[in-house]
C-alpha positions as CSV (number, residue, x, y, z in Angstrom):
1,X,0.0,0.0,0.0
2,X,1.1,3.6,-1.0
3,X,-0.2,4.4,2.5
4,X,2.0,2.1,4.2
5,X,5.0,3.0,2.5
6,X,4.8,6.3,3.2
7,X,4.2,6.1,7.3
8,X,7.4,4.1,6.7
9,X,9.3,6.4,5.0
10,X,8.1,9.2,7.9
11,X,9.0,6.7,10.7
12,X,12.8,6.4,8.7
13,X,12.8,10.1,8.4
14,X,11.9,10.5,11.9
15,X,14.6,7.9,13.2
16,X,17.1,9.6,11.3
17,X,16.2,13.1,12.9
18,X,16.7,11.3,16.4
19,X,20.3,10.6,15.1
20,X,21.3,14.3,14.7
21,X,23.4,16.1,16.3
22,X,23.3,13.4,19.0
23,X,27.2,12.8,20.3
24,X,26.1,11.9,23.7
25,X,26.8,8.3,24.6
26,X,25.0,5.7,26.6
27,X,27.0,2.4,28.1
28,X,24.4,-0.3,29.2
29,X,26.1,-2.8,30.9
30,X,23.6,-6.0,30.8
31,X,23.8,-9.3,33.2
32,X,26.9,-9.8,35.2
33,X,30.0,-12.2,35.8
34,X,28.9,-15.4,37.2
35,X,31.0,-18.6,36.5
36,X,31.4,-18.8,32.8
37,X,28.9,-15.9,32.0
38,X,29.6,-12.7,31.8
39,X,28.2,-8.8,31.7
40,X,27.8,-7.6,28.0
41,X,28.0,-3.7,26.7
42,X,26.3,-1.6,24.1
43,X,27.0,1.6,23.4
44,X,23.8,4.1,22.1
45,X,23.0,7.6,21.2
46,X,21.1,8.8,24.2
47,X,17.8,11.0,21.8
48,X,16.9,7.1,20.3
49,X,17.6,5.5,23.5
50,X,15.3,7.4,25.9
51,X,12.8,8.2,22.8
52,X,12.6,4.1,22.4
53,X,12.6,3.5,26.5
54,X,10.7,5.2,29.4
55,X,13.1,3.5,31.5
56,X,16.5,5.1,30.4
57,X,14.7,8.0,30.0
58,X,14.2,8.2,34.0
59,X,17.4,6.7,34.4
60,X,19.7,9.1,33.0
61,X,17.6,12.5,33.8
62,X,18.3,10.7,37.4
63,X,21.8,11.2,36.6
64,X,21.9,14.7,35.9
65,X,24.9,14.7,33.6
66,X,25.0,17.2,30.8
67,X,25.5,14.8,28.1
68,X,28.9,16.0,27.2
69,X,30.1,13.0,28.7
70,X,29.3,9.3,28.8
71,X,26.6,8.0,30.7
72,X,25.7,4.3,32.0
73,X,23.2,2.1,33.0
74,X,23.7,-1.1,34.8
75,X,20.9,-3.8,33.8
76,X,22.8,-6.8,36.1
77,X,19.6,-8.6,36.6
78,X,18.8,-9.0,33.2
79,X,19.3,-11.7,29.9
80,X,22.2,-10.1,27.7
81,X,20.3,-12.4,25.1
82,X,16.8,-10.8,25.6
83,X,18.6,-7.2,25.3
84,X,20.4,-8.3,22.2
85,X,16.7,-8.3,20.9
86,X,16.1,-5.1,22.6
87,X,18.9,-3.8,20.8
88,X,17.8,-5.1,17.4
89,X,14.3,-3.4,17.5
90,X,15.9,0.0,18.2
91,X,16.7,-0.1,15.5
92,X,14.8,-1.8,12.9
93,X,11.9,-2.6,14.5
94,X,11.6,-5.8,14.9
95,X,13.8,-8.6,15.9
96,X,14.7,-12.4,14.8
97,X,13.9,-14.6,17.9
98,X,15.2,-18.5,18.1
99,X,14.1,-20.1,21.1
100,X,16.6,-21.5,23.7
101,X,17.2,-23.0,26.9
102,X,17.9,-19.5,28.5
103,X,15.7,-17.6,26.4
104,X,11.9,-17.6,26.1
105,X,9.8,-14.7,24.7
106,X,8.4,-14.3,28.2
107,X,11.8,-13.1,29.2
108,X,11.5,-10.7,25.9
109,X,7.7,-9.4,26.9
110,X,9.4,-8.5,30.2
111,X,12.4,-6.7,29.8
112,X,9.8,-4.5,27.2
113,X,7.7,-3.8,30.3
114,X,10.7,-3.2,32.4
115,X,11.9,-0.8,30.1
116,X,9.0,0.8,29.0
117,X,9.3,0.1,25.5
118,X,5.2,-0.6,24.4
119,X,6.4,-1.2,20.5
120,X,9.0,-4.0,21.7
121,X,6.6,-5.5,24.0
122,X,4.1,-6.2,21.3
123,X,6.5,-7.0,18.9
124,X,6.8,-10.2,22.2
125,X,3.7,-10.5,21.7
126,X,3.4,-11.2,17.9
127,X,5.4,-13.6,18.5
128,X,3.1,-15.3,21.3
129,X,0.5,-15.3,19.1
130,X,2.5,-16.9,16.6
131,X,3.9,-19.5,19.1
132,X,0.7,-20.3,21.5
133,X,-2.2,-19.7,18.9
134,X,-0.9,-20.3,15.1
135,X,1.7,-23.1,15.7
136,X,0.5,-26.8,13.6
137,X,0.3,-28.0,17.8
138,X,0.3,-24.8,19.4
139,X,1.6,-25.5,23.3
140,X,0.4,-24.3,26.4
141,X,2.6,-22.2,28.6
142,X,4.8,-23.9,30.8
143,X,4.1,-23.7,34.3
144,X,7.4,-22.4,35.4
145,X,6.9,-19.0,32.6
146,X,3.3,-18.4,33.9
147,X,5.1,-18.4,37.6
148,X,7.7,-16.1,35.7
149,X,5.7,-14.1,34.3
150,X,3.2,-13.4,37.5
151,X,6.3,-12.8,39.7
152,X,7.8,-10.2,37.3
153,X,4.7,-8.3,36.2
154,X,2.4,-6.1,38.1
155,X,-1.5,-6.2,37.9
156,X,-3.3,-5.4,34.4
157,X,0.2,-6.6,32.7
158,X,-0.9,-7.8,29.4
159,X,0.7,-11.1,29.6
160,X,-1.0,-12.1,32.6
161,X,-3.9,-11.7,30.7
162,X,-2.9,-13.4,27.6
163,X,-1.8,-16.5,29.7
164,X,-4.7,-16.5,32.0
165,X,-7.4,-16.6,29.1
166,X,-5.1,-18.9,27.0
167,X,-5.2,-21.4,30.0
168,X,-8.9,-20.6,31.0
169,X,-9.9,-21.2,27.1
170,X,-7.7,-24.8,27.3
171,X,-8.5,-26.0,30.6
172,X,-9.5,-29.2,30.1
173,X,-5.9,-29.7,28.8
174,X,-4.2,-29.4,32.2
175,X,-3.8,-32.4,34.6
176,X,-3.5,-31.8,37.9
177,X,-1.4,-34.6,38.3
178,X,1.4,-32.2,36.9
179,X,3.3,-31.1,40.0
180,X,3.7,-27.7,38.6
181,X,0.1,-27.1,37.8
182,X,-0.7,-28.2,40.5
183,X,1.3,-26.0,42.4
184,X,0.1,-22.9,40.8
185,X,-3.7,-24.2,40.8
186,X,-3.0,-24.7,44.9
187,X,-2.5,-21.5,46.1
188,X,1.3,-20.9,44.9
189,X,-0.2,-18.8,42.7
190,X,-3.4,-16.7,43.6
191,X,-3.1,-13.6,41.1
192,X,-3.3,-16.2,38.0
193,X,-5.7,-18.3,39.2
194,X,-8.3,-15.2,40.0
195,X,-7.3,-13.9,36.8
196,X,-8.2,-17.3,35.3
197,X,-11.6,-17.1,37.3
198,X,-12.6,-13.9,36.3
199,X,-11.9,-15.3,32.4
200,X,-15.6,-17.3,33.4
201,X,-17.5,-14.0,34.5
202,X,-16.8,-12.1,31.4
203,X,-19.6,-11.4,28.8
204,X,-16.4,-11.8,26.4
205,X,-15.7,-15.4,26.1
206,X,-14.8,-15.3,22.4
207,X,-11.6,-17.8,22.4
208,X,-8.5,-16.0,21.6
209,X,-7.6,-18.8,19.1
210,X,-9.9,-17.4,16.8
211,X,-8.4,-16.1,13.4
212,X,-8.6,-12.7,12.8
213,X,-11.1,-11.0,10.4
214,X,-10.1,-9.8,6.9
215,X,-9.8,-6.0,6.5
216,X,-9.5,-4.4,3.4
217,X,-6.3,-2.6,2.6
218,X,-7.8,1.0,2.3
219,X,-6.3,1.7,5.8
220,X,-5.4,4.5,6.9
221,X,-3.7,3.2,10.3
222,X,-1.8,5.6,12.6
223,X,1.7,4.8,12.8
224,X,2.9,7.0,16.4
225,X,5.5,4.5,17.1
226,X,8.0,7.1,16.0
227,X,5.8,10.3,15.5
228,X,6.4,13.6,17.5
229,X,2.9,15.8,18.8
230,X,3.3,17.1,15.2
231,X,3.2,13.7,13.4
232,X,-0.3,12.9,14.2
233,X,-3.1,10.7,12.7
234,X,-2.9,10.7,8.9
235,X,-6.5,10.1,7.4
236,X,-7.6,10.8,3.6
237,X,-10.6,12.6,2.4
238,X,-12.7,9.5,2.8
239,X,-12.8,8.6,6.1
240,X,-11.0,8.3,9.5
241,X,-8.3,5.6,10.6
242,X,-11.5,3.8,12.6
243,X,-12.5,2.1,9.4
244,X,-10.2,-0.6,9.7
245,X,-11.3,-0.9,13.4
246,X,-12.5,-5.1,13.6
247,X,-13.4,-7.0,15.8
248,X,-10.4,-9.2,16.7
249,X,-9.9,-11.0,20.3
250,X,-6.1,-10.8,20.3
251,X,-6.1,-6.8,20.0
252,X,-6.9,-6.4,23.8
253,X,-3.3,-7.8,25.0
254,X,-1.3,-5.5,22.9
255,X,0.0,-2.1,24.1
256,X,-0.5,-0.3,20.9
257,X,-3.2,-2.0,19.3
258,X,-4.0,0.6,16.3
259,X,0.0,0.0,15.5
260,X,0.3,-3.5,15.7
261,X,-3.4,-4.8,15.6
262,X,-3.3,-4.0,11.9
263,X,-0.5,-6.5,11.0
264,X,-3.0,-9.1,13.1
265,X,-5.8,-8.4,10.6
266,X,-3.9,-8.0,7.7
267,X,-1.5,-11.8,8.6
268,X,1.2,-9.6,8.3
269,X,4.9,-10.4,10.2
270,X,6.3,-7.2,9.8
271,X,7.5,-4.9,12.7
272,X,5.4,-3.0,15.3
């Protein structure tokens, strides 16, 4: 779409301008030296950093410095391989994930809400949906992420939500005779099982398996991800943005839906 091409080129445009002028550095020193592991660096220009993060944002107006000189922020708690993927998005908006034993998309989702970073955390969430709803045999979430998840997330965090109305819709799935579930489904875990609950006394109990609805491609979809106050909704002579507005059960765990909901409804991979 000639559209979509366009709100690119402006987001492009609009990176670039963060770019300017901008010789102040940021060191983010990630994870920490424990046996064979160890603490990994990146260096960034400090406009993109704090435009992309709430987090560093805080972190280094904290600091007071003038920006003349380098600034750091120590992350030691964090997955070096989670920020890699941080890094990746900052600048192009998306990022290639390839599960591992140390890395799940969980761990993505939360360093995005740790950081404040809305576009990365849906971008985790794309992937989610790809993983636990489109997948041949898509899985349920393993025990030990949902205790993850709950235990590094506040109340109203989207991914609580995604996981407890992913497990309420497949509930007949889970044996109790799994320790784990069990666990959680005891007590261990009281936040996702109310959640879980409360899944039953909504009037909305369309499953979130459900495919999304086809849209036609005369959207006019705000793209804010990048925009300044001045770089507001773009809408032609026809009609407004809300056109493309369908119903879709997936767009209420996403930060930004009217960014990345459209990719949903259009089966689109690209970036948020």
């Amino acid at each position: 779409m000639a559209t979509n091409a366009k709100k690119a080129t402006n987001k492009s445009r609009h990176q670039l301008e963060l770019l300017k002028d901008d010789n102040a550095t940021v060191k983010v020193i990630v994870g920490h030296y424990i046996g064979n592991q160890k603490a990994h660096s990146w260096y960034f220009q400090r406009k993109l950093l704090c435009h992309r993060s709430t987090f560093f944002q805080a972190a280094l107006d904290f600091n007071g410095k003038s920006g003349k000189e380098e600034e750091s922020v120590s992350l030691p708690d964090d997955l070096p391989e989670a920020f890699e993927l941080f890094v990746q998005w900052l600048y192009t908006n998306t990022f290639d994930f390839k599960p591992s034993r140390a890395l799940h998309l969980e761990h993505i989702w939360v360093l995005g809400d740790k950081l404040g970073s809305p576009g990365f955390k849906d971008q985790a969430m794309l992937q989610c949906f790809v993983t636990y709803l489109d997948a041949p045999k898509p899985p349920l979430p393993h025990p030990g992420m949902v205790n993850y998840v709950y235990k590094n997330t506040g109340l109203g965090a989207k991914l609580r939500r995604f996981f407890a109305d992913l497990v309420s819709d497949r509930l007949n799935e889970i044996t109790i005779k799994d320790p784990a579930w069990r666990d959680i489904f005891g007590g261990g875990l009281g936040d996702f099982v109310v959640d879980v609950m409360e899944r039953f006394t909504t009037t909305d109990r369309t499953k979130i398996t459900t495919k999304a609805a086809s849209v036609s491609d005369s959207s006019d979809e705000t793209d804010s991800n990048f925009s300044d106050d001045s770089d507001q909704m773009e809408t032609d002579s026809e009609g407004s943005a809300d056109t493309t507005e369908v119903s879709n059960p997936r767009l209420k765990y996403l930060e930004e839906p009217k960014i990345a909901g459209l990719q949903i409804m259009l089966g689109s991979k690209g970036s948020v």
